[in-house]
Every structure is written in structure tokens, then in C-alpha cells.
C-alpha positions in Angstrom: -113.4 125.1 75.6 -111.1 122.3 77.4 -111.9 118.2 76.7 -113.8 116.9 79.3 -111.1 114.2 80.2 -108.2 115.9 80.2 -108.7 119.4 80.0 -106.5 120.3 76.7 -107.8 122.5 74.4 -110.6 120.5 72.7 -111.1 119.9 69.2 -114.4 119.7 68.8 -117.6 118.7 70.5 -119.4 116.1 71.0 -122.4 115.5 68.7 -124.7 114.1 71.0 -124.0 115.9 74.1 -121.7 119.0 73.4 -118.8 118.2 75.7 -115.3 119.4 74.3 -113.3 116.7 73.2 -109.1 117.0 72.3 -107.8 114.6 69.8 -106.7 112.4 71.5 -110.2 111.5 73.5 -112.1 112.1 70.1 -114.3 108.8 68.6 -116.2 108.7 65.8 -119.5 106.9 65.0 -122.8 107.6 62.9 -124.9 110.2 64.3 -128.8 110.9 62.7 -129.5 114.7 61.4 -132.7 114.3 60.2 -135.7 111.8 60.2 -137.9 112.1 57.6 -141.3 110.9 55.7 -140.0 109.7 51.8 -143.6 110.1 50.1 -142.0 108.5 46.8 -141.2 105.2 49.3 -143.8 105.6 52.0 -141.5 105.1 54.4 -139.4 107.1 57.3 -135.9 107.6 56.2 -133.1 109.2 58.1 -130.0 111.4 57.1 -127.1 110.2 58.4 -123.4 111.2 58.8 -121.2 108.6 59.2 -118.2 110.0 61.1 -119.7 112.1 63.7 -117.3 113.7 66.6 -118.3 111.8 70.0 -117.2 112.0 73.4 -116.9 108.3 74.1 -119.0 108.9 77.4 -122.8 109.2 75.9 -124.0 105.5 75.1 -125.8 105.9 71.8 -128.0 103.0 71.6 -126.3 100.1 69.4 -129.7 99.8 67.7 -132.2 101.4 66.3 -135.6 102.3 68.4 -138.8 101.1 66.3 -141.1 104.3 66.0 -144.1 102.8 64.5 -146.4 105.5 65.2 -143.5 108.1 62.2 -144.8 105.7 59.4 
């Protein structure tokens, strides 16, 4: 796979979208693997990993999206 920018070998991929990314185009940011109901809290709760590959091109929303009808 080549980086969608410059077409170098890529690195990795892009969490949110899959294009190939080298090092040199590579970000990172939080990215969500799982949302889930804690029965101990009552309350949704979501795994996260911090320093997620991205392409720098997808436009993860800055905040949260309320989801009212998960809880």
C-alpha cells in the first residue's frame, strides 16, 4: 500500500478510514473501539485508544455526539 499524499510506502492506515499513510503524513489522535453499557455505573462507557494512526484528511468530530437513546 502507498500513502495517500505522497505515494511512499505507507506505514500504516488510517483508523478511521483505511487510507495508507507514510510517516511522514501520519497524525495521531484518540480513536473509540468500543461503546459499551457499564451495568455496575449505569451508564454508557467507551474504550478508547489514545494514539490512534490517522490520515489527517477524515474530520473526526472535535466533540462528542449525545446518544441519549444508548443509556
Amino acid at each position: 500500500m502507498t500513502c495517500w499524499f505522497c505515494t511512499k510506502a505507507s506505514r500504516g492506515s488510517c483508523a478511521f478510514c483505511g487510507r495508507g499513510v507514510c510517516e511522514d503524513h501520519a497524525r495521531f489522535g484518540p480513536f473509540v473501539l468500543d461503546v459499551h453499557r457499564s451495568e455496575a455505573r449505569s451508564r454508557t462507557e467507551a474504550l478508547v485508544v489514545e494514539d490512534a494512526l490517522q490520515c489527517g484528511t477524515c474530520k473526526p468530530r472535535p466533540q462528542p455526539v449525545p446518544m441519549p437513546e444508548l443509556d
